[in-house]
N, C-alpha and C positions, 0 to 999 in steps of 0.2 A: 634663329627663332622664326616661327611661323609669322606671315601677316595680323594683325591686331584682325580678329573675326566680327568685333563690333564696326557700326557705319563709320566711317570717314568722319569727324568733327574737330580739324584742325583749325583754330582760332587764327591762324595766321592769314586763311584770306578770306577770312570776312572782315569789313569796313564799317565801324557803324556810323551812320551819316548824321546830320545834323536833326536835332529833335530830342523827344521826351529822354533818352536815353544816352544820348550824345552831352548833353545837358549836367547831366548825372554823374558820367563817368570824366566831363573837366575838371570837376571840382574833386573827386576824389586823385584826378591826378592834377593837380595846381596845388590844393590844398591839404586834403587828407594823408596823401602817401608822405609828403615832408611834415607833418603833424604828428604823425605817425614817429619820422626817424627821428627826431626831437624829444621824446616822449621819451622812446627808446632809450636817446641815450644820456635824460636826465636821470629814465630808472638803474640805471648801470646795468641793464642787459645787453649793449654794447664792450661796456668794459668789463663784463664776465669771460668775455673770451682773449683778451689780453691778459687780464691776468693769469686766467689754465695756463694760456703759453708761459706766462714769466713763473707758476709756479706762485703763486703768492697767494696769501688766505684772503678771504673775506668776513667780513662781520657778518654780513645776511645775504641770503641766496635763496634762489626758488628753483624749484623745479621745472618748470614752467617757462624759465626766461628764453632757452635757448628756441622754441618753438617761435615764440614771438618777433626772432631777430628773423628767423627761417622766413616765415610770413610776411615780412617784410622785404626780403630778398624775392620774393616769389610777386610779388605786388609790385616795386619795382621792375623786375622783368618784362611783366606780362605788359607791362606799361611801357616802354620801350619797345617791344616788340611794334607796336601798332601806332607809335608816337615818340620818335627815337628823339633824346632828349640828352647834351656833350655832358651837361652838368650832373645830372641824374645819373647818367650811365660811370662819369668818374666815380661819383660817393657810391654807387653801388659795388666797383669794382673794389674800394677799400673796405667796405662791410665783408665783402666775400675773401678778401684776403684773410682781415682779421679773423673769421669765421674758420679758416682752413689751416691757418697760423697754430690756431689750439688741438687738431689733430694729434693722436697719440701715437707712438710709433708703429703698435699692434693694427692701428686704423681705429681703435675708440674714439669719440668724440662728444663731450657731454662736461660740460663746463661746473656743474651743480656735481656733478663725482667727481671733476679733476681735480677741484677746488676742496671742497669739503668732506667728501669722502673716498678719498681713492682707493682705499680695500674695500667698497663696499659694492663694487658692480653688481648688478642682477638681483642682489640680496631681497628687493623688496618689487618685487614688478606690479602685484598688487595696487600698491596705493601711490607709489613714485611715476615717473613718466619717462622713463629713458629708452622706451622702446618709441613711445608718441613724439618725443622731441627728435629722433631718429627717422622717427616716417617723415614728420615737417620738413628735416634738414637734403631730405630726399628728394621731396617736392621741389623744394626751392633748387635745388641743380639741375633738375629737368628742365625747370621756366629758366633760368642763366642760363643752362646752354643752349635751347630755344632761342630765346632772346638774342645772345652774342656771337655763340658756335666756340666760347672756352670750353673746355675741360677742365676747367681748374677746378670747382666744386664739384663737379660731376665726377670725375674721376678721386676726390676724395670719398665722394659717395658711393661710387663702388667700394673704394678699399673698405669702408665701413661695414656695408652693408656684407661684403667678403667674410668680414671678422666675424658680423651677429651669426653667418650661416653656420661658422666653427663653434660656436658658441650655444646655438641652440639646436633642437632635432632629436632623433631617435635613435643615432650611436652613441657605445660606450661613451661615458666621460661629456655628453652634449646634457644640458638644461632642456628638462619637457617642459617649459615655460612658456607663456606667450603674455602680453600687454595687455595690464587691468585699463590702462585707457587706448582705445583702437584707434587707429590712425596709418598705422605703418604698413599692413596687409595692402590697400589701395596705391600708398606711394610707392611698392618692391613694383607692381605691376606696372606702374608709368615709371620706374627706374627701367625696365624690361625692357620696355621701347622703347627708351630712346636708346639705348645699349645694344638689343640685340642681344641680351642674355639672358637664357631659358632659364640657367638657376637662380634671378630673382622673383620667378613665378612661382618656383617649385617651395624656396624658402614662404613666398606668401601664402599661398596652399598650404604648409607647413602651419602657422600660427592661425590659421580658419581651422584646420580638422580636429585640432591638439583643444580648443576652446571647448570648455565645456565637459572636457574627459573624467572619468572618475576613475581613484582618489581625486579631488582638485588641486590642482598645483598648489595654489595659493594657500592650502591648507598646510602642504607639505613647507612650502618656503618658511613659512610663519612659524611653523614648529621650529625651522633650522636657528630663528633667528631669536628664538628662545619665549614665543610667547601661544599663550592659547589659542587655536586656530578658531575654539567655538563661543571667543569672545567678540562681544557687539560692535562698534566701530561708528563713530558718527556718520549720520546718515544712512546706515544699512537697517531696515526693519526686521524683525527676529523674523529668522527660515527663508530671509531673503537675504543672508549673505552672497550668492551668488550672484542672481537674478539680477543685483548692481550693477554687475562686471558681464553682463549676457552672458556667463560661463554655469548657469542651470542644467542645461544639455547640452549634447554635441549639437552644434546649429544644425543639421540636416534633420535632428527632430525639434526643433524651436518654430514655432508659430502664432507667438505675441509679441508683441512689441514691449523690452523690459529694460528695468534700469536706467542707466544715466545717461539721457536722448542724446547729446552730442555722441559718447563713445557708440550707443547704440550704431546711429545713424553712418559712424564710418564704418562701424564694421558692416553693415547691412552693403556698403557700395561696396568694400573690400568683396564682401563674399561672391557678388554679382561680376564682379570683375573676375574673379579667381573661376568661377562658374562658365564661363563665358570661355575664358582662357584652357581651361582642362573638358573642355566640353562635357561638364556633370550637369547634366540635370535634374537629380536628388537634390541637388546644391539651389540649383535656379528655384525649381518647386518650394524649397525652404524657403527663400526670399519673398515668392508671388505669394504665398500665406501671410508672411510679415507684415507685407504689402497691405492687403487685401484687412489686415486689423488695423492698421494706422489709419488708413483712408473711411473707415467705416464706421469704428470706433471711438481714436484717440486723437484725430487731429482738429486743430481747430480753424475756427473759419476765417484766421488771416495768414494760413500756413504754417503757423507755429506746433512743433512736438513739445512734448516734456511739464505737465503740468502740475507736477508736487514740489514745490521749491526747495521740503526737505533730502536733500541730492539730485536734484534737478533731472526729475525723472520723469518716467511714464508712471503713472497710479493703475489704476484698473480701467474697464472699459466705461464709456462715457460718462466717465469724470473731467470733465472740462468747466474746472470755475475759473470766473474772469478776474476776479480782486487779485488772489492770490497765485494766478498766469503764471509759468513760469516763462516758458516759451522762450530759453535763449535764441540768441542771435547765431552762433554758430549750430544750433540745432537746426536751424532753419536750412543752414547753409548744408547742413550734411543730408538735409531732406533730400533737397534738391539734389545733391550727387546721388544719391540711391536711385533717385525717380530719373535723370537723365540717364544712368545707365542703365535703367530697366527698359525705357523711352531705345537706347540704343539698339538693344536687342530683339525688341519688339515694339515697330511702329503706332501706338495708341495714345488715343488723346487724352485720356485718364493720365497719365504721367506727366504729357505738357501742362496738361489744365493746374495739375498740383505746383510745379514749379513757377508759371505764371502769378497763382493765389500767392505763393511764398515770395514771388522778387516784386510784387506791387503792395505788397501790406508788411509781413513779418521783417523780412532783410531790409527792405525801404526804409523803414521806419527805423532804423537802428541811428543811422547817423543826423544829425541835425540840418537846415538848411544849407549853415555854414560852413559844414564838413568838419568841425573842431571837437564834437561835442558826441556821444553815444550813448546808446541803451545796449545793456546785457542781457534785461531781460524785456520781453513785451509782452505785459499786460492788458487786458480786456478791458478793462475799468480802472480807476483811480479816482481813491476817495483821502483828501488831503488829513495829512496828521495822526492816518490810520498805522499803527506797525503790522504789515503784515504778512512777516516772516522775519528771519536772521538765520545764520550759519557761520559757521568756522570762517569762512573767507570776507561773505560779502554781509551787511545789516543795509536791505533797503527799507527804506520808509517811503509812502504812499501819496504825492505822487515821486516815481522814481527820474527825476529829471535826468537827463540825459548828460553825461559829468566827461569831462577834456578824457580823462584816464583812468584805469584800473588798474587795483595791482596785480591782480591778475586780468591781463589785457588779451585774453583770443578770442572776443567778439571784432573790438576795435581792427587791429590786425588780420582777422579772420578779413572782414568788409571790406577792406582797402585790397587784398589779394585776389577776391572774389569778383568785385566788380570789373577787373579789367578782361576779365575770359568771359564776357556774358554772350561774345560774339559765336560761340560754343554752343549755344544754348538753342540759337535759330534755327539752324537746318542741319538735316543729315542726308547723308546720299550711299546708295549703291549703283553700280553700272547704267542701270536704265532708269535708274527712281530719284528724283529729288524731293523730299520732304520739306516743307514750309513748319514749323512747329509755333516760334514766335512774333507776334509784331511788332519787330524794331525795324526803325529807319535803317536800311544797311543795304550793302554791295557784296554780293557773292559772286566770285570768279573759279567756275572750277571745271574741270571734265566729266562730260557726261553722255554715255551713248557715243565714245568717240569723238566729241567734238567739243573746243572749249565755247564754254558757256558763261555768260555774264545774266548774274538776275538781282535786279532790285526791286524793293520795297519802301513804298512813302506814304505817309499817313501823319495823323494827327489822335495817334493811339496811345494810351487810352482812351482820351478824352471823345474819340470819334472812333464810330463802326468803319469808318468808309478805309479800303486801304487796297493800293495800286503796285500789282507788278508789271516791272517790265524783262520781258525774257531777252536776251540778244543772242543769236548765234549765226557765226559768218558759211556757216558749215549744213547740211541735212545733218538736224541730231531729234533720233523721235526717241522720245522717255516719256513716263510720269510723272507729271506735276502732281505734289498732294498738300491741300490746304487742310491744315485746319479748324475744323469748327466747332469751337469752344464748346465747353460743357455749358456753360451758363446761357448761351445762344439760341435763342427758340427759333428764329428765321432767319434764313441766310441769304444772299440770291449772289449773282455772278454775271457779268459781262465781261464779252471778248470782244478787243477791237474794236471799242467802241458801241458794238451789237446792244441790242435790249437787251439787261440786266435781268435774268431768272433765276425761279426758286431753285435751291439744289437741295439735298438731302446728303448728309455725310454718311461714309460707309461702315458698315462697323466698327471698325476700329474709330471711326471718329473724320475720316478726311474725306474734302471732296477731292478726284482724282479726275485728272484732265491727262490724257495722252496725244499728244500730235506730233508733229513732225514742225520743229520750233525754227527753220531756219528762218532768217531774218530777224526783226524785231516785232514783238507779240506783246499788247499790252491786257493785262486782264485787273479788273476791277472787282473786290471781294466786298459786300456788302454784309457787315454783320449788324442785326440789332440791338440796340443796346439800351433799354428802357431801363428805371429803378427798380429794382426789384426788391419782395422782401421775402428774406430769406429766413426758413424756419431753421430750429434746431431737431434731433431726433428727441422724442419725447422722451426718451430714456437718461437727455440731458438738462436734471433739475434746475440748473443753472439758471438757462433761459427757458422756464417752460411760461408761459405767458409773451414771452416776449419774441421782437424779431429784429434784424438787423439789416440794415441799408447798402446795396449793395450795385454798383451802375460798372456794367462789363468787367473785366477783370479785378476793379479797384472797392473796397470795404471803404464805409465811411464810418465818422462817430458823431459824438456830441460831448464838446467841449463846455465848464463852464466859461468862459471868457468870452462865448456867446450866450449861451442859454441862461447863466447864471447857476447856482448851486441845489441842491436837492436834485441831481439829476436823475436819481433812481426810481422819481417819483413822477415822472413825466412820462406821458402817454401820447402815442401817435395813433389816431384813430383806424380802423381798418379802411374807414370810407376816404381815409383824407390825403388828397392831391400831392403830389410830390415835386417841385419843381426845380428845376436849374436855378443856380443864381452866383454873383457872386461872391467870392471870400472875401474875408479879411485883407486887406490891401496888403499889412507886415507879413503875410503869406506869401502873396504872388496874385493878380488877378488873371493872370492867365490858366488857372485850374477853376474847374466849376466845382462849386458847392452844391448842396443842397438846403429846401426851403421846405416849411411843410407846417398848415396851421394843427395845434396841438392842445392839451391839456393839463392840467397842473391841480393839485389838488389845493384847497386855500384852508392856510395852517392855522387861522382863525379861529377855529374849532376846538383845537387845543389851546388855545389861549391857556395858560397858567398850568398846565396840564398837560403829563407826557405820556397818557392815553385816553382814552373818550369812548362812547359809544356812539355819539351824534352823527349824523349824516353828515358826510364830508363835500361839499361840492365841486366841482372841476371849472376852474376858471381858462378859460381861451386864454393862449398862446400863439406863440411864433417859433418853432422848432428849426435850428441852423444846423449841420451836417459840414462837417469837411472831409478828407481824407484822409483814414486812419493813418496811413506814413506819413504826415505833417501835423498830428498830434503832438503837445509838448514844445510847437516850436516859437509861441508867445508871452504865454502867461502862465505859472503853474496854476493846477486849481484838477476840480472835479472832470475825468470822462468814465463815457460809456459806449461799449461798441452796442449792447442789446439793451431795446427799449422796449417800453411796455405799450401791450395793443389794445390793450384798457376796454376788454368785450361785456365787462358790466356797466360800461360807463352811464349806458341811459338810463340803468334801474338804480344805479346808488344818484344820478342826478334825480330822478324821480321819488325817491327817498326824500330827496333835502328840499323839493319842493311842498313834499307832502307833511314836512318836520316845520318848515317854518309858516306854512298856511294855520296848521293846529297850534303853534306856539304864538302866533298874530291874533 
């Protein structure tokens, strides 16, 4: 098979160094990953696949389980690879035994068919997940043999993925099927490479082109399986049976962002992969549409997709309410794979900027301080005692604390796999180009221009604009360095060497580009600013139309009651009024700044006895607190809000209440 045509972004030699993100990714490996296998294997999704092997029933089974063991193999890996660990690496090697132990002899593998129904393969692709727990179990051989250089799941995952190619396609006697939840199209492509076999690109190609075909599969299976194709189905809205499953059209004419944002969101990196790999660009063009409604549209301002809780969807265009958020956590996470390989294929800072937004607010925010504890979904606001929403799976109530487990657990699982590849996420290179994308503390070792190159970066980011590289090379190696400079960054400046620091301007695409001839060692200093900003919404989103939201460089803030105290939705930050640094709650961390900012409140006097009034209401001075939206939830339950009110009649309904109680005196 041809070279992978996208940049170079092997996680293997990047280091991330000690700091905001090092910080991060201890605890989810100290704490979260064995949380994680615990969890695992009190729910018996460990012992699903002991059983397949022995053949023995079970009382209850999910769909669902075998992905989350996958993910867990995959998290482990990724973890090992950069922090090789004798313990960890045993108990992984026995998950992957047992995992390969349940293999079929045709090469099926699916624990939730071996067990409960084993005449029933394929029968329902629709609404079951046997192609999704397939993609995951794909993933997860990649990062194991990554990590160790077995074969052992890997080479079960070809025979697997061998059987689906017999299985599905456009000869006689093959299934025109493809997967109601996406997943497996991206993981045939990274099965690809690490193999070297072109026919798991041509199969993924395969379940991207077939999506969306008319008659719909999923019409036809459902007829097979003896039921009305044009009946409603929980969570499907009438004339939107498809549009759940993105299979409305062939994706080469799709250019909204629809349905249920997780599956959305893999297929959208599936198709970018597949696009990339078959060099269509019918295919890529379909994607930068998608793109281009998500970002404009649909997405909100902590990174999160998916905002109808009923199926956990995309709604319409700028429908972004904050109560009822849905904003999974592995939505977040399938953003960012679309947006890195769109970032892959073409160097812009539109793409890093979104994946930045999504791993400092939405994905952040999923796990707890302690690493024990998660959110499924992230919401804008929380207002306590409210119900608001329920579903087949999950009933949250408002606010949604962040709980050890779910039974349906692939945010949890998702998070613990995700954080260990973020060294992925920093830089990508071609021959003469190294691109800077994120700033983490870290060590890049790689060839470039001929010569091996060492480049780090240190800083005190987010919390600090200021961030230092250092270039090393033993060798003449001249390339391009390209920074970039954030969306949210109004002035930037730049020092070499020590040299006085000046303004630069980023190039279109978003980076500033420095070329030289790097031999020796080269220190350059990136100065970004980073004041509070407040940040509007498009006025098309009724949500927050009065209001604005706190936002200091990459990082969203909110307001908590356990500072503020309650009625949060009624408190106003004036336009005039100062905003300053301060800081947190101690049971937080003092080493993260808050924010401080004098404020207004309305005084509920007025109603006395009365649950509406015409009287002038007047605004009583306050002290308005701000922390950062990912450390929400991690005190006290109670009232938040990301959008506050900018209260621009404040002087005339106060001038009201002076002119109410002068005539009433």
């Amino acid at each position: 098979m041809e070279e992978n045509k996208q940049f170079n972004h092997c996680v293997t030699n990047v280091r991330i160094k000690p700091g905001f993100w090092d910080d991060r990714l201890r605890l989810n490996r100290d704490i979260s990953i064995s949380h994680a296998y615990r969890q695992l294997q009190a729910a018996g999704n460990l012992d699903a696949f002991r059983m397949a092997c022995e053949a023995r029933p079970a009382a209850e089974h999910s769909g669902f389980r075998d992905s989350d063991v996958a993910k867990w193999i995959e998290a482990a890996s990724h973890s090992l690879i950069t922090h090789p660990d004798a313990d960890l690496q045993q108990l992984l090697n026995a998950v992957v035994e047992r995992v390969v132990s349940a293999q079929q002899s045709d090469g099926y593998l699916n624990t939730y068919y071996t067990i409960m129904a084993p005449d029933q393969r394929w029968r329902n692709l629709r609404d079951n997940h046997e192609l999704y727990c397939a993609g995951h179990l794909m993933e997860a051989a990649v990062a194991h043999f990554e990590a160790t250089g077995k074969r052992t799941l890997l080479d079960a995952m070809c025979r697997y993925a061998d059987y689906i190619g017999t299985a599905f396609g456009y000869e006689k006697g093959q299934l025109r099927g493809y997967p109601g939840h996406e997943e497996i199209e991206l993981a045939l492509v990274k099965l690809a490479h690490a193999t070297g076999e072109r026919r798991y690109i041509d199969l993924a190609s395969y379940f991207v082109d077939e999506r969306g075909q008319q008659p719909c599969y999923f019409d036809h299976e459902a007829a097979a399986r003896g039921e009305d194709p044009e009946a409603q189905h929980p969570h499907r809205q009438a004339g939107e049976r498809y549009a759940y499953y993105q299979a409305h059209r062939p994706v080469r004419e799709q250019d909204t962002a629809e349905g249920h944002a997780v599956r959305a969101g893999y297929l959208y990196a599936g198709m970018v992969d597949v696009a990339v790999e078959t060099e269509d660009d019918e295919l890529l063009a379909a994607c930068s549409r998608i793109w281009r409604n998500i970002v404009e549209r649909r997405l909100y301002i902590h990174g999160g997709i998916g905002s109808d809780p009923t199926g956990e969807r995309f709604s319409v265009d700028y429908d972004l309410p904050n109560l009822t958020a849905y904003a999974e956590t592995c939505a977040s996470i399938a953003l960012v794979f679309f947006a890195h390989r769109l970032l892959q294929n073409e160097p812009h800072r539109e793409y890093a900027d979104v994946i930045e937004r999504s791993l400092y607010n939405s994905i952040l925010a999923c796990a707890s301080r302690d690493g024990t504890r998660f959110f499924y979904a992230n919401r804008l606001a929380c207002q306590p005692d409210v119900m608001v929403y329920g579903n087949r799976k999950h009933e949250f109530r408002n606010p949604p604390d962040r709980q050890p487990w779910f039974g349906t657990a692939c945010c949890p699982t998702n998070l613990t796999r995700f954080l260990p590849t973020i060294g992925r996420y920093i830089y990508s290179e071609k021959p003469e180009t190294l691109w800077v994308h994120q700033f983490i503390n870290s060590k890049l070792e790689t060839d470039v221009a001929g010569g091996a190159v060492r480049l780090m970066q240190q800083s005190d980011y987010p919390w600090e604009g200021q961030i230092t590289f250092t270039v090393e090379s033993r060798s003449s190696a001249t390339f391009m360095l390209c920074l970039r400079i954030p969306g949210w960054c109004r002035k930037a400046m730049v020092g070499i060497d020590g040299g006085t620091h000046q303004p630069v301007e980023p190039d279109m695409d978003g980076y500033v580009k420095i070329k030289r001839d790097w031999a020796g060692t080269t220190s350059i200093v990136l100065d970004l600013d980073m004041p509070v900003e407040r940040i509007k919404s498009h006025p098309a989103v009724r949500h927050n139309a009065g209001r604005v939201a706190l936002q200091r460089g990459p990082v969203l803030y909110c307001f908590e009651e356990v500072d503020n105290g309650t009625c949060l939705h009624d408190m106003i930050l004036p336009i005039d009024s100062e905003i300053r640094l301060s800081d947190v709650d101690t049971r937080i961390g003092s080493e993260i700044p808050g924010l401080t900012a004098s404020g207004l409140r309305r005084d509920p006097s007025a109603w006395q006895g009365k649950l509406y009034t015409a009287n002038p209401s007047p605004r009583i001075p306050c002290t308005l607190q701000a922390i950062p939206y990912y450390l929400w939830n991690n005190r006290d339950s109670g009232e938040m809000i990301v959008w506050i009110q900018t209260g621009n009649d404040d002087k005339r309904d106060n001038k009201a209440s002076q002119n109410y109680e002068t005539t009433n005196t």
